[in-house]
Steps between C-alpha positions, in 0.01 A plus 500: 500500500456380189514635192170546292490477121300774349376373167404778223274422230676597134328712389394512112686666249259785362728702376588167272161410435430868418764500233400157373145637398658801363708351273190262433322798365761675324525185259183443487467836344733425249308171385181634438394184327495276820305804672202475255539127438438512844213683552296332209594127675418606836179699336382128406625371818291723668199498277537084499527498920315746628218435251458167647418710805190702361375273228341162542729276232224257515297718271775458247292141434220505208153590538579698820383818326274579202634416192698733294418845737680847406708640824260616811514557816428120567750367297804779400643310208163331384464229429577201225269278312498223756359739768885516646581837714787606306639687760507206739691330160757783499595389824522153500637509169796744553539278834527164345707655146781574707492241717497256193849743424651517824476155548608384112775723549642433854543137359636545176805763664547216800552236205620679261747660768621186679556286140690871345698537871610092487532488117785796503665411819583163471519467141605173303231249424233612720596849313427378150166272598325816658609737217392268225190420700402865529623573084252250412237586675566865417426370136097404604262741419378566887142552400430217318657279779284692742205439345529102419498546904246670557297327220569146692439616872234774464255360669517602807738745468541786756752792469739352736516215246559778204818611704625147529470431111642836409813417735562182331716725249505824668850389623663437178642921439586597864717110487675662236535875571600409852799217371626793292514732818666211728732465192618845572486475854672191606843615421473842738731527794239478749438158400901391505535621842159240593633217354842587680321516836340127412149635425322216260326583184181497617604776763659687265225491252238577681700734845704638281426540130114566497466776728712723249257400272180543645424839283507285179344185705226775604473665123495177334215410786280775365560407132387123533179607711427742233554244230280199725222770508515525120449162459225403762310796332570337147402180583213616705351708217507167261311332775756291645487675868268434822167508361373604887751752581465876391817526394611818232549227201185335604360813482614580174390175381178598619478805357571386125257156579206702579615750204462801709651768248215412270255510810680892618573376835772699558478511865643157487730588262713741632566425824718216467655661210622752711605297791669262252708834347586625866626159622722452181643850491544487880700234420720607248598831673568313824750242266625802349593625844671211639705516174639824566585350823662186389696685257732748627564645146117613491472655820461865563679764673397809609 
């Protein structure tokens, strides 16, 4: 006879998984900042997504409503002077903010990442070109660069164009920050025993060294998003951003074109106000988190 193999499925490890989440929670208990940082993002993630869901974004286009309409049951948030259903606006506009960030800021870490990771590791020449490149550059007032740009290609313009212009220099800091890191980080043991073992630089910069820094690659993620929001909303609320896109700077740039303080049309006031103040402080508590967890000598015990 012969012998039959009895396979067993492994099963998973609970008990691991269990303790995982546990100790998941206990820290994030002790960095209450991420928690509410958190909360606010995914508030606007939430009120940006599902919103799509129950309001027709189309009416965020002028003359789909009466002009200049107090909140109702029609329209929630009113409406603005172009007939606009602001609450349709709020939508698109919180939609199409952050991804004019996301995207600005994905870019401008990738660049700004690969030229700091290169610059540090291999040094010599190609060392001193990118760090004199980026010391210049750091010396050019980024909003008046930004908007010769958007001056010369505004026609046109759309909000994934915004996030290309504002990446043009959105790499510039995180080149640096992240050089000064690798700087640091290139002479640990870990990355002796690579080279020993024949691993090339490109291996060991991007296998070995940026993992153990993807809590500042992450912070310093947050903090160019929230700077590529401030300035698409600045250069939106001078006029220089999609005229056909409902965008929060647009709407701003509304707001103070059809002088709507003077008119008391607060509805259209506040609301992106208040959107604008959660997104930001959302923002800086989540950076504020993933500091304490970059830094060891900020975190808390309990």
């Amino acid at each position: 006879m012969s012998d039959r193999v009895v396979q067993i499925a492994e099963e998973p490890d609970w008990g691991s998984w269990r303790g995982k989440l546990l100790e998941s929670g206990r820290y994030l208990a002790r960095n209450p900042s991420l928690v509410a940082g958190l909360v606010l993002l995914g508030a606007l993630a939430v009120f940006a997504g599902l919103g799509r869901l129950v309001v027709d974004v189309a009416t965020a286009a002028p003359l789909s409503g009466p002009p200049s309409q107090p909140p109702s049951a029609a329209f929630p948030l009113g409406t603005d002077a172009q007939g606009r259903n602001l609450i349709a606006v709020m939508i698109e506009g919180t939609w199409l903010t952050l991804r004019t960030g996301i995207v600005a800021g994905a870019l401008g870490i990738v660049a700004g990442g690969a030229l700091g990771f290169v610059s540090a590791y291999i040094g010599g020449a190609a060392d001193k070109v990118i760090t004199w490149a980026v010391d210049v550059l750091l010396t050019v007032p980024a909003i008046l660069f930004l908007v010769m740009i958007s001056a010369v290609v505004q026609t046109g313009l759309s909000s994934m164009g915004m996030a290309l212009i504002i990446a043009v220099l959105a790499w510039r800091r995180p080149a640096r920050q992240i050089r000064s890191q690798m700087l640091v980080m290139r002479s640990s043991g870990y990355v002796d025993m690579a080279k020993l073992s024949g691993a090339g630089p490109m291996r060991i910069i991007f296998l070995e060294i940026a993992p153990n820094l993807l809590p500042f690659l992450v912070s310093s993620f947050v903090t160019a998003v929230a700077a590529a929001i401030l300035a698409g909303i600045g250069l939106e609320a001078m006029g220089l951003g999609p005229q056909n896109e409902p965008t929060l700077g647009m709407t701003v740039f509304w707001i103070m074109t059809f002088s709507a303080f003077l008119q008391g049309l607060w509805w259209w006031i506040l609301p992106p106000v208040v959107i604008l103040i959660v997104l930001f402080v959302g923002l800086y508590l989540v950076n504020a988190g993933l500091d304490e967890l970059a830094n060891p000598r900020l975190r808390r015990r309990v």
